[in-house]
C-alpha positions in Angstrom: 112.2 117.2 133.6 114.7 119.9 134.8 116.2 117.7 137.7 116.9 114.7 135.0 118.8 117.0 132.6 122.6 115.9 131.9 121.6 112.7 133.9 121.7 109.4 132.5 118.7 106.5 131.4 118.5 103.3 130.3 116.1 102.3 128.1 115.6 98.2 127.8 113.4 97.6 124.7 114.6 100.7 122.6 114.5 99.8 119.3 110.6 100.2 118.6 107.4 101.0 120.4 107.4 102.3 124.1 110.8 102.3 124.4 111.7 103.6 120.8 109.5 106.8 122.1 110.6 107.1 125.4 114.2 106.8 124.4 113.6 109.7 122.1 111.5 111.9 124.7 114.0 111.6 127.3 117.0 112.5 124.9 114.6 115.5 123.7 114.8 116.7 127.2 118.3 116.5 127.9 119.2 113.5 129.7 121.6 110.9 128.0 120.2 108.2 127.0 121.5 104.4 126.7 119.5 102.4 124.7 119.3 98.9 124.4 118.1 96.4 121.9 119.4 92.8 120.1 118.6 95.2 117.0 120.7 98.2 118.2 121.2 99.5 114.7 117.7 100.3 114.9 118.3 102.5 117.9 121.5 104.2 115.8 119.0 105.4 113.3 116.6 106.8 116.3 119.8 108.3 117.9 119.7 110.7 114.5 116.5 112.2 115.1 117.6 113.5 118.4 116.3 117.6 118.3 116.8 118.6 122.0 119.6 118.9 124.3 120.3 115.3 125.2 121.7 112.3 123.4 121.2 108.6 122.4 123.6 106.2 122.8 123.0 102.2 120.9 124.1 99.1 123.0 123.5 95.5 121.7 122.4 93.6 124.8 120.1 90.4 124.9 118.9 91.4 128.1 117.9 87.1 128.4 121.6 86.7 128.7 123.1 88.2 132.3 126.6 88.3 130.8 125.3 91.2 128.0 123.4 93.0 131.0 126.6 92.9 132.8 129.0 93.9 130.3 126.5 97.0 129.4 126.2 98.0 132.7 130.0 98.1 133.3 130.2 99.8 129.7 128.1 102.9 131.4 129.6 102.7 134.4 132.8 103.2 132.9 131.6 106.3 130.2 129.1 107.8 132.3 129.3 106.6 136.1 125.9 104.6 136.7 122.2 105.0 135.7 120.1 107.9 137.3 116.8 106.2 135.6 115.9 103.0 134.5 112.8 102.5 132.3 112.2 98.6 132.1 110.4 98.2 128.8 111.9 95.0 127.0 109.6 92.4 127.4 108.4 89.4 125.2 104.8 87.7 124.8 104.5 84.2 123.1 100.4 83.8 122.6 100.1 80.2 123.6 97.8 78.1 125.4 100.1 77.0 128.7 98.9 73.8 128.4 100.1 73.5 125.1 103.7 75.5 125.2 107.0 74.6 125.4 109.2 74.5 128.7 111.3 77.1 126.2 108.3 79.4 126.2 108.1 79.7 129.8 111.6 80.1 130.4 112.0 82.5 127.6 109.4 84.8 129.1 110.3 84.6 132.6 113.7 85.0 131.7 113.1 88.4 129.6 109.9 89.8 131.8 111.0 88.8 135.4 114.3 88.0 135.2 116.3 90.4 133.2 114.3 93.0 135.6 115.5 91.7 138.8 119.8 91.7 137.6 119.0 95.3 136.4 117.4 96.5 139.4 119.6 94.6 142.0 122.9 96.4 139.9 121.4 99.9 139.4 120.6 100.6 142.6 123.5 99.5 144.4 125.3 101.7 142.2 122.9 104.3 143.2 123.8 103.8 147.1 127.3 103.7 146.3 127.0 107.2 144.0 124.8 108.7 147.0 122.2 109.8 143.7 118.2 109.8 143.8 117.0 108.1 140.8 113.8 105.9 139.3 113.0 103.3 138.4 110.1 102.7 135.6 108.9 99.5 135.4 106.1 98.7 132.2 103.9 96.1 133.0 100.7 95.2 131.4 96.9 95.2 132.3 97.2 91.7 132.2 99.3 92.4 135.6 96.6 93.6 137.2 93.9 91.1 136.1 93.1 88.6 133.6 90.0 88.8 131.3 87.5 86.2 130.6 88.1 85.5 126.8 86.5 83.1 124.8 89.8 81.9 124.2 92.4 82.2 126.7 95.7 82.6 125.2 97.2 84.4 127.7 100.1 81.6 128.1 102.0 82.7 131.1 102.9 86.6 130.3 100.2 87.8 132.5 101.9 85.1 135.3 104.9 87.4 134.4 103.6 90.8 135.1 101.9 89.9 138.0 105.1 89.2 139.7 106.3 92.4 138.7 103.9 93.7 140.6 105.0 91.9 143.7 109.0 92.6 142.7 108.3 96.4 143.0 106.5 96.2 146.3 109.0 94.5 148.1 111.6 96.6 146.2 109.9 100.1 147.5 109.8 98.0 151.0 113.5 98.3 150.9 114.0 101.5 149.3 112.4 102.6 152.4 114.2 100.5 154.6 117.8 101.6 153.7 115.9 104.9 153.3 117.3 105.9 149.3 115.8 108.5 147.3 115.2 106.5 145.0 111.6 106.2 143.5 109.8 102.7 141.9 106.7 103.3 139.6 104.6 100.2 137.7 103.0 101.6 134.6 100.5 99.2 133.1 99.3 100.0 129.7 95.8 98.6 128.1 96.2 97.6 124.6 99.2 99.6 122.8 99.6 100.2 119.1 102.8 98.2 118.5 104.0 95.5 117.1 103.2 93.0 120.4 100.1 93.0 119.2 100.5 91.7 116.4 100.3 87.9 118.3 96.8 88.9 118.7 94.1 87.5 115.8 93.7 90.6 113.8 89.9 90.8 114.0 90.5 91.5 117.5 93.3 93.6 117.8 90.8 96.0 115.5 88.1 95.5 117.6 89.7 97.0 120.7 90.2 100.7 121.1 94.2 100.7 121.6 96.4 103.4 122.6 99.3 105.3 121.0 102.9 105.0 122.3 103.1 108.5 123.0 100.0 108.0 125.4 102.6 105.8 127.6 105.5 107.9 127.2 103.6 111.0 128.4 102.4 108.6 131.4 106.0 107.8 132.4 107.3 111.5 131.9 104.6 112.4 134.6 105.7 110.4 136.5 109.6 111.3 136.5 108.6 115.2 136.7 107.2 114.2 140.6 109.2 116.7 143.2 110.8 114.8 145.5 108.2 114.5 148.3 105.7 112.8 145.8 105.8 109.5 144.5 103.6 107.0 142.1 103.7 103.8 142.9 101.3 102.4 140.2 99.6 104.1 136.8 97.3 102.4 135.0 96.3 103.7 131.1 93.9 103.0 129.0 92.3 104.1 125.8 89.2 106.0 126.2 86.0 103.7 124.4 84.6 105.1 121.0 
């Protein structure tokens, strides 16, 4: 994590879970660290507990609501320049049959999942070009991006519609990385089933069925992925708990 020292992340999602421990990780290893939540208060208290070199910063931002993306995004700009790494973890799942949800339920979770993404992306790297700066982007995604299981009962709802176009965002993102030929790397990280409070959707007799990983699991996944030298890239990580 040498190269990312002194340079600045945003962390969507920060307040608990994956991004509550990536938030922390990266800080730990020196780079500054703007994290986001609609609770930021709880990413205040996480900015405390900050032992290495780097630092936390807490931004409210409703990432559904492009006028809070923008106004954070100038708000860095302005104190630290632009964002050398974004890791894309907000994300919302509402554990409904689709034929039975609300129009609000499908806007709701495109808006957060695909949405919000695509406003962060398009702004960070164009401030990227104009800064002349190598950076990453993290995307977290889902297994449910890569496939859908056959469940007895399938209440998926249209999260997994969500991730999978994640999937085809960052391909036709790395296709113009490429093009305009930036140093600037796009990886897809799809977890299995994560011990956080998502889960919680789930009926509990299944969510302690499954073997599940730990949140570190994913942050050590993405921190691989960041420590690549320049002439290596991963384009897609999958993880998943071991069986018992």
């Amino acid at each position: 994590m040498e190269k990312w020292i002194g340079k600045v992340a945003l962390v969507t999602g920060a307040s608990t879970g994956i991004g509550q421990d990536v938030a922390l990780a990266l800080a730990n290893a020196g780079m500054i660290v703007v994290g986001i939540a609609r609770r930021a208060e709880l990413v205040t208290v996480l900015s405390t507990q900050v032992t290495g070199p780097g630092k936390i910063y807490a931004k409210k931002c409703d990432v559904s609501s492009e006028t809070e993306i923008m106004e954070t995004l100038s708000w860095i700009r302005r104190e630290f320049g632009g964002v050398d790494v974004l890791i894309n973890n907000a994300g919302i799942y509402r554990y409904h049959f689709i034929t039975q949800s609300e129009t609000s339920d499908f806007r709701d979770t495109f808006n957060v999942n695909v949405l919000a993404a695509c406003i962060f992306i398009r702004e960070i790297v164009n401030d990227m070009k104009t800064r002349e700066s190598y950076g990453h982007i993290v995307l977290l995604n889902s297994l449910l991006g890569k496939r859908v299981p056959d469940v007895s009962v399938p209440l998926f709802g249209v999260y997994p519609a969500s991730k999978f176009a994640l999937v085809g965002l960052t391909e036709v993102l790395r296709q113009e990385l490429n093009f305009f030929k930036l140093p600037i790397k796009v990886t897809n990280v799809h977890p299995g089933m994560v011990e956080t409070d998502m889960i919680k959707v789930f009926e509990s007799a299944l969510a302690e069925r499954l073997p599940k990983l730990q949140v570190k699991d994913i942050t050590a996944s993405i921190i691989h992925c960041l420590e690549t030298p320049p002439e290596v890239r991963i384009d897609e990580i999958t993880v998943m708990p071991t069986m018992k």
